[in-house]
VMD Tcl script that builds the backbone (N, CA, C; Angstrom):
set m [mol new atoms 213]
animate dup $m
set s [atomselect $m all]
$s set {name element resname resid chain x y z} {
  {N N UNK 1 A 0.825 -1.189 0.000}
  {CA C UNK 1 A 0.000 0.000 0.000}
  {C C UNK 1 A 0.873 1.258 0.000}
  {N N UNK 2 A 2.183 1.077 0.773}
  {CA C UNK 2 A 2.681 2.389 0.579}
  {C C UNK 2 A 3.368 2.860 -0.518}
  {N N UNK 3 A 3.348 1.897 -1.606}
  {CA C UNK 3 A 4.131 2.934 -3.015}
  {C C UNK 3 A 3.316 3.898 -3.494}
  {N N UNK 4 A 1.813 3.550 -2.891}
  {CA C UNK 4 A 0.382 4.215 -3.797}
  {C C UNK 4 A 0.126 5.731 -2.773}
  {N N UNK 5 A 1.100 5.827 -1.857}
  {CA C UNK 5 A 0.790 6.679 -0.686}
  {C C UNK 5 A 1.359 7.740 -0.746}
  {N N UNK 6 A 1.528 9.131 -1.181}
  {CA C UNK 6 A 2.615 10.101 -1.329}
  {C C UNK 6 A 2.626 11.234 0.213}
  {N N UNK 7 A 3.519 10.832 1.134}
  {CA C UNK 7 A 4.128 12.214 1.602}
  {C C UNK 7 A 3.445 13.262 1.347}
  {N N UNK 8 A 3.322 14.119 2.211}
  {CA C UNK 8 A 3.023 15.857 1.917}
  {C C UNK 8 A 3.925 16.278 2.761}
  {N N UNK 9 A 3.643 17.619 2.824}
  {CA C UNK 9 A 4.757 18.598 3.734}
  {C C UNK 9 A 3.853 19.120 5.166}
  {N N UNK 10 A 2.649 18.211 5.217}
  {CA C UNK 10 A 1.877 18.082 6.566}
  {C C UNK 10 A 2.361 17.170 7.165}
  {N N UNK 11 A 2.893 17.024 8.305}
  {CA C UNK 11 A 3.103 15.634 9.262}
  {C C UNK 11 A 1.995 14.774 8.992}
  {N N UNK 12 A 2.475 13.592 9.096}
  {CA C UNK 12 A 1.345 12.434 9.204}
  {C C UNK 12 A -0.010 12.712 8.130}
  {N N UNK 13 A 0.367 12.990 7.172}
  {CA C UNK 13 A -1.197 13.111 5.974}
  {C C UNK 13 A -0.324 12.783 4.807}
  {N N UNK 14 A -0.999 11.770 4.061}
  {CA C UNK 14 A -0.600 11.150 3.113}
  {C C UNK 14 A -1.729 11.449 1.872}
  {N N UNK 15 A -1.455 11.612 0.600}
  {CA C UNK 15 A -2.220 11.377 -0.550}
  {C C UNK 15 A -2.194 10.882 -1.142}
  {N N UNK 16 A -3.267 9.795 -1.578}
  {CA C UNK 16 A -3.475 8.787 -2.667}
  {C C UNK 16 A -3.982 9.508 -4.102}
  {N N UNK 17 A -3.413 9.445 -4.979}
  {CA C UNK 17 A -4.067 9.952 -6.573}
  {C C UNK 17 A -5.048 9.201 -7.429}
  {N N UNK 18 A -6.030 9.566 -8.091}
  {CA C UNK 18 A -6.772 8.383 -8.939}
  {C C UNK 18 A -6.201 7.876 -9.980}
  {N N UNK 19 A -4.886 8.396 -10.218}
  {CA C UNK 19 A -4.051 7.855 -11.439}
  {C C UNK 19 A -4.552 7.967 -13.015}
  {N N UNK 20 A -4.535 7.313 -13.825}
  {CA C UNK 20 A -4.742 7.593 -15.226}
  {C C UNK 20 A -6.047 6.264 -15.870}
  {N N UNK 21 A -6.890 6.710 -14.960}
  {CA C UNK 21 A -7.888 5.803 -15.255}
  {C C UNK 21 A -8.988 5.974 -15.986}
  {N N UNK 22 A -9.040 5.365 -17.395}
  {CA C UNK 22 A -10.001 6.129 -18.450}
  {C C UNK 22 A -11.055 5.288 -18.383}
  {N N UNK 23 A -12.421 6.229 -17.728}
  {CA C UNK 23 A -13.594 4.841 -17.541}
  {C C UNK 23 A -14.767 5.714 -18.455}
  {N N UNK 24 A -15.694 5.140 -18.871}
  {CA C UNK 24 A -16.394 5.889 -19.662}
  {C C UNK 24 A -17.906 6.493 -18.437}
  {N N UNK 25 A -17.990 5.436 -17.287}
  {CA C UNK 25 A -18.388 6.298 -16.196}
  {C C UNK 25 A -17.777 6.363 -14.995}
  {N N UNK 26 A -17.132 7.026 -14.616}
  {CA C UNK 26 A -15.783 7.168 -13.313}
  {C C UNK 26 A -16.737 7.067 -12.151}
  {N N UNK 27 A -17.877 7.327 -12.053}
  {CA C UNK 27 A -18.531 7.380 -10.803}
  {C C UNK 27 A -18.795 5.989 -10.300}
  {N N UNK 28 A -19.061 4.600 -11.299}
  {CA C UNK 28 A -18.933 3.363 -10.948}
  {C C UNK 28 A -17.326 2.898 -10.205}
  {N N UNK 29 A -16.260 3.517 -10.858}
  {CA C UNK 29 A -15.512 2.717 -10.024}
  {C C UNK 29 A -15.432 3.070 -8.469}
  {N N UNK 30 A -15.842 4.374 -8.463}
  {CA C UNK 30 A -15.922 4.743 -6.977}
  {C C UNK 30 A -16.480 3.820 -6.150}
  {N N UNK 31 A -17.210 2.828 -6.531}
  {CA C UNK 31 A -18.314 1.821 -5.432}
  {C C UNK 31 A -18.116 0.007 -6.448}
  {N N UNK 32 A -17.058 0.559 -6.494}
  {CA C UNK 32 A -16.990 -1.088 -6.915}
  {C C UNK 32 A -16.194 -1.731 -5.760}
  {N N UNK 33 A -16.139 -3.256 -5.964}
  {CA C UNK 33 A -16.198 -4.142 -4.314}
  {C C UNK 33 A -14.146 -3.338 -4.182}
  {N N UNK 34 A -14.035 -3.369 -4.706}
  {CA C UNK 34 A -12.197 -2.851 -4.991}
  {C C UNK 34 A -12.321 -1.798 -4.252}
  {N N UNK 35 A -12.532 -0.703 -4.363}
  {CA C UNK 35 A -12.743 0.551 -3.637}
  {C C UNK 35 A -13.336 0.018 -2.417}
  {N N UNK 36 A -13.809 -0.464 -2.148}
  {CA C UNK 36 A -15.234 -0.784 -0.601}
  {C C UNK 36 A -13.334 -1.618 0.214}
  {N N UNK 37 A -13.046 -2.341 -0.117}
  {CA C UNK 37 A -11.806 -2.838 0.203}
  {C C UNK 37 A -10.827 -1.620 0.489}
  {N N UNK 38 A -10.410 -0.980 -0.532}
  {CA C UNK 38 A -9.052 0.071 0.055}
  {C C UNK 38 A -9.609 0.539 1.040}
  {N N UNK 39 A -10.904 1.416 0.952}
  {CA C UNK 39 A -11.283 1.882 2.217}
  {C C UNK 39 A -11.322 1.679 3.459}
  {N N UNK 40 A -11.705 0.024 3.297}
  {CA C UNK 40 A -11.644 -0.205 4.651}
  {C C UNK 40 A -9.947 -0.450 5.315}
  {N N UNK 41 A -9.022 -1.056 4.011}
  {CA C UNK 41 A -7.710 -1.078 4.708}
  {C C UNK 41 A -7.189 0.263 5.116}
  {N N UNK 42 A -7.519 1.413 4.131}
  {CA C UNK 42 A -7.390 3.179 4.468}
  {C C UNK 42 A -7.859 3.135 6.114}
  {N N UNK 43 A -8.992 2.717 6.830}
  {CA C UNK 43 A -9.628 3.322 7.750}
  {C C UNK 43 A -8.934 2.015 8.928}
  {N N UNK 44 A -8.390 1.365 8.157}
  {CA C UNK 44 A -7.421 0.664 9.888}
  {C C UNK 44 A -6.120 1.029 10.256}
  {N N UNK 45 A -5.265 1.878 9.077}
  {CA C UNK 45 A -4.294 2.349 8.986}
  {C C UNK 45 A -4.283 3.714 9.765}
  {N N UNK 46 A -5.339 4.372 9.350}
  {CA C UNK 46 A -5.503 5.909 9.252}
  {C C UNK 46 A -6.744 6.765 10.573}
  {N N UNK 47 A -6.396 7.717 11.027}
  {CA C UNK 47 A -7.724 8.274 12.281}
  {C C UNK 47 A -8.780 8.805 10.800}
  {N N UNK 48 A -7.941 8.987 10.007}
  {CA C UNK 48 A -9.368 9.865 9.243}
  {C C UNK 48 A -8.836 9.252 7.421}
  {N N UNK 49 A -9.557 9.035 6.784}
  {CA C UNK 49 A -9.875 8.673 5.554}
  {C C UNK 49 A -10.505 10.430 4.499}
  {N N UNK 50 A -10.383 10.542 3.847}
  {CA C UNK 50 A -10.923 11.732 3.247}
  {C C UNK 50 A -10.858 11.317 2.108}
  {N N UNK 51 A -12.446 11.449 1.270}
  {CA C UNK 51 A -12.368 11.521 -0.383}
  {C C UNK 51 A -12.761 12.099 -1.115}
  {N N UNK 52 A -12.398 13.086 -2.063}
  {CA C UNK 52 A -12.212 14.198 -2.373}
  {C C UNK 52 A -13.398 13.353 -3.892}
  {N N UNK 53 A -14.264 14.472 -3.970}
  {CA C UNK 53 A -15.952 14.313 -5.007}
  {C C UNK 53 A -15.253 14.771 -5.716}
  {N N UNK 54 A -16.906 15.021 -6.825}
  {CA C UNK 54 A -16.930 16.053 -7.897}
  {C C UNK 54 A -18.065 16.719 -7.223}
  {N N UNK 55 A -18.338 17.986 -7.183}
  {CA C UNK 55 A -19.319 18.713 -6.667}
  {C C UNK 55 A -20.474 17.782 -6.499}
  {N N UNK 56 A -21.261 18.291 -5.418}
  {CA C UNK 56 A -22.424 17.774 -5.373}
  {C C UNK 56 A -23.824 17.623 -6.123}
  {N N UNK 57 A -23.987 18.830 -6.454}
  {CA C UNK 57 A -25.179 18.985 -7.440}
  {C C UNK 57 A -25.193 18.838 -8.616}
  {N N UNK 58 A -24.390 18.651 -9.614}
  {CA C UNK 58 A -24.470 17.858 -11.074}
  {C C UNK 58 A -24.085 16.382 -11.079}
  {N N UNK 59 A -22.942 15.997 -10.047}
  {CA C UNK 59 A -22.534 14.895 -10.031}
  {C C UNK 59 A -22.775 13.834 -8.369}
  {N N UNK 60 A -23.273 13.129 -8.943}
  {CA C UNK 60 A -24.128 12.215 -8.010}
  {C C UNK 60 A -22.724 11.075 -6.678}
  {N N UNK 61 A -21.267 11.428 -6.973}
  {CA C UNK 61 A -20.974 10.794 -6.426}
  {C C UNK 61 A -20.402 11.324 -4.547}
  {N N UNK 62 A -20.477 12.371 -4.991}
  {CA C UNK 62 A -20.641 12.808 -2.961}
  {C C UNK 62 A -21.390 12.373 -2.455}
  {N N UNK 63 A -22.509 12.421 -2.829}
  {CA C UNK 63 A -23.974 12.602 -2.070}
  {C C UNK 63 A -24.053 10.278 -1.863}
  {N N UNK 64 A -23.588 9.612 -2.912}
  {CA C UNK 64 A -23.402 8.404 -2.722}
  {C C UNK 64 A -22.630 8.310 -2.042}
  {N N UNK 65 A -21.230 8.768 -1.508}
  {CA C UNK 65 A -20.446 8.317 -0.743}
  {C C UNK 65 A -20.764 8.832 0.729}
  {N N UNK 66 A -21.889 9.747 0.790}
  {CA C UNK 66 A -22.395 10.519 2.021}
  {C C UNK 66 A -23.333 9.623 2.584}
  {N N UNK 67 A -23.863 8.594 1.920}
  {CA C UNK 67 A -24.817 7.510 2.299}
  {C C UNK 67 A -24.363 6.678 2.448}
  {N N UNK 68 A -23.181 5.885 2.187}
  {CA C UNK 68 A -22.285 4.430 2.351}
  {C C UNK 68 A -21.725 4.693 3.619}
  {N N UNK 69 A -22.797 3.532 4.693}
  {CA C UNK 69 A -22.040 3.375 5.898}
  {C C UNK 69 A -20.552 3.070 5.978}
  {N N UNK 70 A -20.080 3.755 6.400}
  {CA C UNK 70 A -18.589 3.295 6.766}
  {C C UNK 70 A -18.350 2.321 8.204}
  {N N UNK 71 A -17.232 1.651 8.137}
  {CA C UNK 71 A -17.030 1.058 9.618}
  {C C UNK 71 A -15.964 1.519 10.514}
}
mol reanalyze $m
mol bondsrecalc $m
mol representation Tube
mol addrep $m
């Protein structure tokens, strides 16, 4: 997990990138079983997880990730 993890110039906060992933709808991979997985390894590693949308009101995937219980 940590080659995918970049350093910042904040102590202890790391950023993951979405990389070069050409999907013809990007909002599915957000909730595919793959993602439901990093997350949860993100949230045993980490006090806080953060995932950065596309706005809320044209694009439907905040408001989905605002409803997916987390553990």
């Amino acid at each position: 997990m940590g080659e995918y993890l970049s350093p910042t110039h904040v102590d202890n906060l790391y950023v993951m990138t979405h990389g070069l992933v050409k999907a013809e709808t990007p909002a599915l991979l957000s909730f595919s079983p793959r993602t439901e997985e990093l997350v949860k390894i993100l949230q045993k590693q980490f006090d806080y997880v953060l995932l950065d949308t596309a706005p809320v009101m044209p694009f439907p995937d905040a408001r989905l990730w605002a409803s997916t219980p987390m553990e």
